[in-house]
N, C-alpha and C positions, 0 to 999 in steps of 0.2 A: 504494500500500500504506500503510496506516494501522498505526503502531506505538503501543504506551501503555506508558510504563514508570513502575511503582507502586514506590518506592521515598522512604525519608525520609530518604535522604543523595542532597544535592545532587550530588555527586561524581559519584553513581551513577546521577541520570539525566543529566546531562551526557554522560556517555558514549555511552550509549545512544542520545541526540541525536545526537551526530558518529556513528555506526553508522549510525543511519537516515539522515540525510543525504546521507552519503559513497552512498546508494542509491538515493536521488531518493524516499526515503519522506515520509510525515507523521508528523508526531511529535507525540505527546499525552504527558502526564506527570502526575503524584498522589503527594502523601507520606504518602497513605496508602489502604486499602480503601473509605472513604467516599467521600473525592475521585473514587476511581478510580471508581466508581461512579455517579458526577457525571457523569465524563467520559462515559462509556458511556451514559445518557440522551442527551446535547448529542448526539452523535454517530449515534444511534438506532442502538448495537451495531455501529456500521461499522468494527470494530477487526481489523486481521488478526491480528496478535499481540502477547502480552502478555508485560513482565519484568517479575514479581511476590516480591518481596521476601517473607521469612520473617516478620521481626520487626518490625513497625513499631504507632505508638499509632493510638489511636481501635478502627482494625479492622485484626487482625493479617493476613499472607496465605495463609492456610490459612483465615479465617473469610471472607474475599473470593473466594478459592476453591468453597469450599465453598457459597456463596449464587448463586455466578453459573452454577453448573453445576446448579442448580437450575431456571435461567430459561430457558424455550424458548429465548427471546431473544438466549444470551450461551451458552448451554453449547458451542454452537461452538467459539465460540475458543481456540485455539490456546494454554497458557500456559508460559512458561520459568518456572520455581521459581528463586529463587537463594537461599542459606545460606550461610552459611559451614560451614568446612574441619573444625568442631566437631559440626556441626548433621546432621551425613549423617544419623541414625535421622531424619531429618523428610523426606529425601526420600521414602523409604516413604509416609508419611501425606500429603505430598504428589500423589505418583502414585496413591497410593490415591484421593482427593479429583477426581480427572481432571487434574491437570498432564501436558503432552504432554514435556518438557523438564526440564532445570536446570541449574546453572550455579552451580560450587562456588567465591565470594570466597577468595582472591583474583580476580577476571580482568579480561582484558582487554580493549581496544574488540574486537579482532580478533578474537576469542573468540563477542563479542557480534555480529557481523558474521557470523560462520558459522553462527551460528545462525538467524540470518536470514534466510541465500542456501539455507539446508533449509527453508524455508518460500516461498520464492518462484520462478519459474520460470524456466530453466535461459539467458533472455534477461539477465535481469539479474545471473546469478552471474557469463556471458561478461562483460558489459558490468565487472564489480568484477575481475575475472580482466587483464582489460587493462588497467585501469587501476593495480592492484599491479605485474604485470610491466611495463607502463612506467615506472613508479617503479624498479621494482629492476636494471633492465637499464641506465638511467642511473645509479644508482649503482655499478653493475657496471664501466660505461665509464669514470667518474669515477675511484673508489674515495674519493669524499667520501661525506655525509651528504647524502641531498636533502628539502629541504619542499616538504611539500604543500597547496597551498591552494584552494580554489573561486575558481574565476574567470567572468568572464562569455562567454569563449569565446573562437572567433577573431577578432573584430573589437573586441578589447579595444584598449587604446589602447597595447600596449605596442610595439606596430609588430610587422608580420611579411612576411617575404620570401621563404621557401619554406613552401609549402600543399600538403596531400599529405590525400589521402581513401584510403581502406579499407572495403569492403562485408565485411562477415560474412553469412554467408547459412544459414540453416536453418529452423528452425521459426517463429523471429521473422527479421526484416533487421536488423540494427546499421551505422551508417555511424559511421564514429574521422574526425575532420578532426585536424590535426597542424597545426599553427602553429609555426615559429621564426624569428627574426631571423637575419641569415646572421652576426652575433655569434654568436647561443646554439648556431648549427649549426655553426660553423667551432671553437667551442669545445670542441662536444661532442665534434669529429673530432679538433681535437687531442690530446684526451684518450686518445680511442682509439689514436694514432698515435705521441704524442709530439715532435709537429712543431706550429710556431706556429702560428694561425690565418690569418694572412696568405699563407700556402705554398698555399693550395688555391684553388682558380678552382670558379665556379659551376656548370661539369659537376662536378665531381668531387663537392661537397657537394650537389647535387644525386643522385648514383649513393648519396651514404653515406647522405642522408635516405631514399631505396628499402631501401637496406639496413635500413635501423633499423625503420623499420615489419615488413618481413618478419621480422624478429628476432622481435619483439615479437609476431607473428600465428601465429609457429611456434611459441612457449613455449605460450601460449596454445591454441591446436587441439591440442597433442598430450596435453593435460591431458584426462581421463578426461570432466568437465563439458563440453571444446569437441568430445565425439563429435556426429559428422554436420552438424558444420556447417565452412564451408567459406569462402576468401575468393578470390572468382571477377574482385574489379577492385580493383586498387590503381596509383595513381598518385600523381606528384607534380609542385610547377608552382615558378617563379617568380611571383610576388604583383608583378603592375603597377595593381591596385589595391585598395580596400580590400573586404573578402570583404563578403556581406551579411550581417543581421543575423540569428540564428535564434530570437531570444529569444522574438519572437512570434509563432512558425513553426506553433506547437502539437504540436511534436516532443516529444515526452521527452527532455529533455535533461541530460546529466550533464560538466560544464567544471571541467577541472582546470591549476594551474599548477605546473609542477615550479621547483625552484629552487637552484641549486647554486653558491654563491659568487658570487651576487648575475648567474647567468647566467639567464634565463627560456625556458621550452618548457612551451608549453601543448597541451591533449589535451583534445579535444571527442567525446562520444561520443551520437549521436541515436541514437532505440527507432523507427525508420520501419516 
């Protein structure tokens, strides 16, 4: 999926970048109707969707608007209007103009993320759906703060000891690999528990890494988006060597590293 956000604060497409990203999108960007315009030649209109800003110089986005939906070429596309909190009478002139969207400044990446997963199909909202609830259900266990970062997957070099895969199954396949160190797993458990890390033996944080995956697979399917799809295999292993690589597998792949008091648990999610 090919995103373009036409905006002339830097801020605002930054964001938009971590949006698409955090999606396994591309990302194209313009600080203004001209640029964006640029873009969309290079590109020959391969754009799925657009954040198109109100107020910008050269060419405002209501005159970008209004020229692109002119073009065989480009009236396609899909566009988010965004204004401010002041500007609502322009969303009118906006949607009058063909914008499908908009998106009232203040907002946020998240904001700009849902916007997104209403544009794309219901494989990759799952795939954004397990990756928030894996986020949030460690911080659930914690009751810390957790970061999130891209990472290169499970054969990162942070070391890992227990390996655990999850099929989703429906109209696309999704396969989750899970990675942690029997550190970040004995840590996670103590969290959960209240007991040192050193108190559990490798069934047991074995049984709680099953656990946590099916945590995570039941937030997830019973959300309105994960109807009719379903997780028919999930296991989990002790790691006697190091996993293969997927980088060059030609999977869609989306690798996240959680991070909680300098404790790491990565989440690998392929589109097979």
């Amino acid at each position: 999926m090919n995103i373009l956000s036409v905006d002339d604060i830097v801020v605002v497409r930054k964001m938009v970048a971590r949006a698409a990203k955090s999606l396994d999108a591309d990302f194209f960007e313009a600080a203004n109707g001209e640029e964006a315009l640029q873009v969309l030649r290079e590109t020959g209109g391969k754009i799925d969707l657009i954040f198109l800003d109100w107020n910008m110089p050269k060419m405002s986005g209501l005159e970008f608007l209004n020229y692109i939906k002119k073009q065989p070429e480009y009236k396609d596309i899909p566009v988010v209007m965004t204004t401010a909190i002041n500007e609502r009478e322009n969303i009118i002139k906006a949607v009058q103009a063909g914008a499908s969207q908009y998106l009232v400044k203040p907002f946020t990446q998240e904001d700009i993320t849902k916007k997104i997963l209403e544009r794309i199909d219901v494989s990759a909202s799952l795939r954004y759906m397990f990756l928030i609830n894996t986020k949030n259900l460690i911080a659930e266990i914690t009751g810390s703060d957790v970061e999130e970062n891209d990472t290169a997957g499970p054969d990162a070099d942070d070391g890992c000891d227990f390996f655990g895969q999850m099929l989703v199954s429906g109209q696309h396949r999704i396969l989750l690999i899970y990675s942690m160190t029997r550190e970040a797993l004995g840590s996670l458990v103590g969290w959960k528990s209240g007991k040192k890390a050193d108190h559990f033996t490798d069934k047991i944080l074995l049984s709680e890494f099953n656990k946590f995956m099916r945590q995570v697979s039941k937030k997830c399917l019973s959300h309105t988006q994960g109807y009719g799809y379903t997780v028919p295999f999930l296991f989990s292993s002790f790691v006697t060597e190091k996993q293969p690589a997927l980088a060059k597998s030609g999977l869609s792949i989306i690798a996240k590293r959680y991070t909680v008091e300098d404790v790491k648990m990565s989440l690998t999610s392929c589109l097979v």
